[in-house]
C-alpha positions, -999 to +999 in steps of 0.1 A: -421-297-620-413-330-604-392-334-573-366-358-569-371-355-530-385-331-507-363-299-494-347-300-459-379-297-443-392-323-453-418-308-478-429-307-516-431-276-525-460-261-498-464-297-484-456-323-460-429-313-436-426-328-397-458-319-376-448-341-349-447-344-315-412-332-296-405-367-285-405-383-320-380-357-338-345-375-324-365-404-342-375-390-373-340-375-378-329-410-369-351-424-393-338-398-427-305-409-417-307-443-414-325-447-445-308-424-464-275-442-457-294-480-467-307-465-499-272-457-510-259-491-500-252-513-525-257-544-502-291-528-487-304-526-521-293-565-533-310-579-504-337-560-510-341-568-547-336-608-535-364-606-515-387-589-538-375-611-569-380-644-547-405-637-518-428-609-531-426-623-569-417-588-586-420-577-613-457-580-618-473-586-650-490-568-672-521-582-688-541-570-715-579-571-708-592-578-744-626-579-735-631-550-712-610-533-739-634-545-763-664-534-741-649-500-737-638-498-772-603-487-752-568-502-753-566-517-719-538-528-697-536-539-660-501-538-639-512-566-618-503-557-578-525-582-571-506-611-581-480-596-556-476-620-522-502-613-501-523-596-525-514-557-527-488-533-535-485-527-495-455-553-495-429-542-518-430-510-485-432-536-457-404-560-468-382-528-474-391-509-441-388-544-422-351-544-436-346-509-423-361-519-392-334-548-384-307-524-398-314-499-370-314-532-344-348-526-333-369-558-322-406-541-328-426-529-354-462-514-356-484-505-379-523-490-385-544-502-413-579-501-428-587-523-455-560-548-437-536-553-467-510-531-453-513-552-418-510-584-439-484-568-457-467-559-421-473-591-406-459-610-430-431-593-432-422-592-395-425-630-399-401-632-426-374-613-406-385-620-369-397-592-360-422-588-331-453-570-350-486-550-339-510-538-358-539-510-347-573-514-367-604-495-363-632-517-351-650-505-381-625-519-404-627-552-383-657-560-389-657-556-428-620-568-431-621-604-407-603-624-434-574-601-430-578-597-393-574-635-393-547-638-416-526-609-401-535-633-365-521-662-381-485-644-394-477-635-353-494-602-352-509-587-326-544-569-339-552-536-314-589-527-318-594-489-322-627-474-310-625-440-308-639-415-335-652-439-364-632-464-355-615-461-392-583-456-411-574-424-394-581-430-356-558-465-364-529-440-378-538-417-345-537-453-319-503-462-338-486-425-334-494-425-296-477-460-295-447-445-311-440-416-290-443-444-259-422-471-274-396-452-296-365-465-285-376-501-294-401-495-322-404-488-355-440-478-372-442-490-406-468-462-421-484-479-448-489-450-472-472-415-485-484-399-457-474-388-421-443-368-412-410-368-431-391-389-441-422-414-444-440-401-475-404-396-492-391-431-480-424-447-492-425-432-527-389-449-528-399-482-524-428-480-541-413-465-575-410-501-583-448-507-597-438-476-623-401-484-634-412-519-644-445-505-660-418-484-680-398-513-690-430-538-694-450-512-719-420-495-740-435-485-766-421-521-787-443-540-809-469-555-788-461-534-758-476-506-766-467-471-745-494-458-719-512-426-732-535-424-697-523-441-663-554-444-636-548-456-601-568-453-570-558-424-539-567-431-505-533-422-488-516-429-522-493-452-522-499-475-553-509-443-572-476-427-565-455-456-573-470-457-604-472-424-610-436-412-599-418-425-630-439-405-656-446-377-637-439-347-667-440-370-689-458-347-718-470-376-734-486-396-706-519-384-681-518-395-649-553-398-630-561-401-594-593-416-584-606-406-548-639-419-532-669-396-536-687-419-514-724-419-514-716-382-534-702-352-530-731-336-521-736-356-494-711-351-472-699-384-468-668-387-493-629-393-490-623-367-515-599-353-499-580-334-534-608-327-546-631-314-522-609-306-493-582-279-480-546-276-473-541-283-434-519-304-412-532-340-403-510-371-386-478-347-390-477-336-428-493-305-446-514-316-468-553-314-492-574-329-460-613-326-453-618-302-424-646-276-413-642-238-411-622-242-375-600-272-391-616-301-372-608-332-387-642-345-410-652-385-413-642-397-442-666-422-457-662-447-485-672-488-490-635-494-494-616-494-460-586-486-478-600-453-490-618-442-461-592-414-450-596-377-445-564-370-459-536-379-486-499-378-493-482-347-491-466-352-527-500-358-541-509-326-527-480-310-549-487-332-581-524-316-576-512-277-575-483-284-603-511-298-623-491-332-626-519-351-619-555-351-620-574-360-594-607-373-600-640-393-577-661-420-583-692-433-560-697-467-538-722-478-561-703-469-593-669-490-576-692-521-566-705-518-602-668-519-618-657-545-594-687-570-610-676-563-644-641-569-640-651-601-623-673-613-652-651-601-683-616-607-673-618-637-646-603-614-620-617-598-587-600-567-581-600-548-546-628-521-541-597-497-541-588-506-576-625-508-587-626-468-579-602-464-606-618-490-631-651-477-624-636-440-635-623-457-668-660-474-675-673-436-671-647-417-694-643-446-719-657-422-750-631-394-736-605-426-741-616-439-773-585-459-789-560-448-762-539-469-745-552-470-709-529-483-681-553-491-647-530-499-614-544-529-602-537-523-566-550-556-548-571-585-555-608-584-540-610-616-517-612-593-486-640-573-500-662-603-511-679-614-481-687-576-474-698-569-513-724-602-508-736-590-478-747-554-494-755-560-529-760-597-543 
């Protein structure tokens, strides 16, 4: 059953909830409230629907691949985030968390990220609304993200290199917490996924919702718009997946899929598969499906997409998993970099190695979708990923 938002605690069903440090409750509580009171303003909402109408350039299209349909002997349809400004998803969450931000009069906003879109994303929005902005990044993610490193530089930001653990996705979130608890009274962290403590994942899935209510309204089941029978998005946190998935969620007549990184396999060890192959446990303030050993130490994640390379997941996910809502499903590196070409070469587009997780799962169950109508959630364009994909492959 879905949920329209979590209980008083914070949590879906067994999940999510408020982990967090003493220090950061008043602000958390701060945080429900002051959100909940802008999402039921009428005038919060119609500046917020200006800015993604005329600065972020919603709603995205919907384009009909004909010849990876044709290839796959599918109905094909991409919901284009990439054509979104900046190239993701990530800012139809940072314009509306930069609003919130000004509405609680705070000067400062932080963020973590690992593939960069969501610093981008940040950045760009703290230049919009003149916010000071600074952004942690694993050194990792650095190196194979420099374009957006660069671009986030460009927009005002301050980029914070993080070097402890792998010096990924997670030890950026872990850099941006301990900022928080220091600089609370002046700061807001703009969490770039479902995940962390309440009211994030909630608040997140709320702005995000957008990618699945136009979907709704762009394929209606009208002549030429045909209704989705199977929806596929990637999950690294799960942010694009749940704003597409939110709106259909038991919907008997639509399948909703979740692709995770298995990495160089499952076997391996060295996955982000964290639904899949992982347990229920509490990471960066939530309860949620995380990869952990036997005495709940945090593993590595490990994935070619920075945005995927997390040891954990959105609470709500977690929930959409055990109601059987969703299914969650892993594809490889090699099997991504492999969809990422074809999409190239077919359809003129060059998707992000995120997105090309999700394709790549389409490519390998297209006899399972013969002559459905297959919806992929085109989370970001590739341009960030090209320089590393030449370097590995061509």
């Amino acid at each position: 059953m879905k949920l329209n938002r979590p209980d008083q605690a914070g949590r879906f069903g067994a999940f999510g909830g408020s982990f967090a440090p003493e220090t950061l409750m008043p602000a958390l509580g701060g945080l429900e409230s002051a959100f909940t009171d802008a999402w039921a303003d009428d005038t919060f909402h119609a500046q917020l629907e200006h800015l993604l109408a005329t600065f972020v350039g919603r709603p995205t299209p919907v384009y009909h691949a004909e010849r990876m349909s044709r290839r796959l002997g599918i109905d094909l349809w991409l919901k284009r985030e990439d054509l979104a400004h900046t190239g993701a998803h990530k800012i139809n969450n940072t314009v509306a968390q930069g609003l919130l931000t000004k509405r609680m009069g705070k000067p400062r906003v932080i963020a973590e990220t690992g593939a960069g879109q969501h610093g981008v994303a940040t950045a760009t929005a703290c230049a919009l609304l003149g916010l000071e902005c600074a952004v942690y990044m694993g050194e990792k993610d650095i190196e194979r993200q420099a374009l957006n490193v660069y671009r986030m530089r460009l927009l005002g930001a301050e980029v914070i290199p993080v070097s402890t653990g792998a010096g990924t996705l997670k030890d950026a979130v872990s850099a941006a917490l301990r900022d928080w608890v220091a600089s609370v009274e002046t700061t807001h962290y703009i969490i770039g996924s479902v995940v962390g403590p309440h009211p994030f994942p909630w608040m997140v899935r709320e702005f995000q919702k957008v990618i699945g209510e136009e979907l709704r309204t762009q394929l209606d089941g009208s002549p030429g718009h045909p209704a989705p029978q199977t929806i596929v998005a990637p999950v690294g946190g799960g942010s694009n997946a749940m704003g597409v998935f939110y709106p259909y969620a038991g919907d008997p007549d639509v399948d909703l899929v979740g692709v995770e990184a298995a990495g160089l396999g499952i076997s391996s060890g060295k996955h982000g598969a964290s639904l899949g192959h992982g347990s229920p446990g509490v990471l960066h303030g939530a309860m949620t499906y995380m990869l952990q050993d036997d005495f709940g130490q945090v593993l590595e994640a490990h994935s070619i997409s920075a945005g995927l390379d997390y040891p954990g997941v959105g609470p709500e996910h977690s929930y959409f998993k055990d109601e059987e809502l969703v299914r969650y499903e892993s594809v490889t590196d090699d099997e991504a970099v492999e969809a990422f070409h074809l999409l190239c070469r077919l359809e003129g587009i060059i998707p992000a190695l995120e997105s090309s997780h999700a394709l790549a799962w389409i490519i390998r169950e297209s006899v399972a979708l013969q002559d459905r109508t297959v919806v992929l959630n085109l989370s970001g364009r590739g341009d960030k990923d090209v320089q590393q994909i030449a370097a590995m492959y061509d």
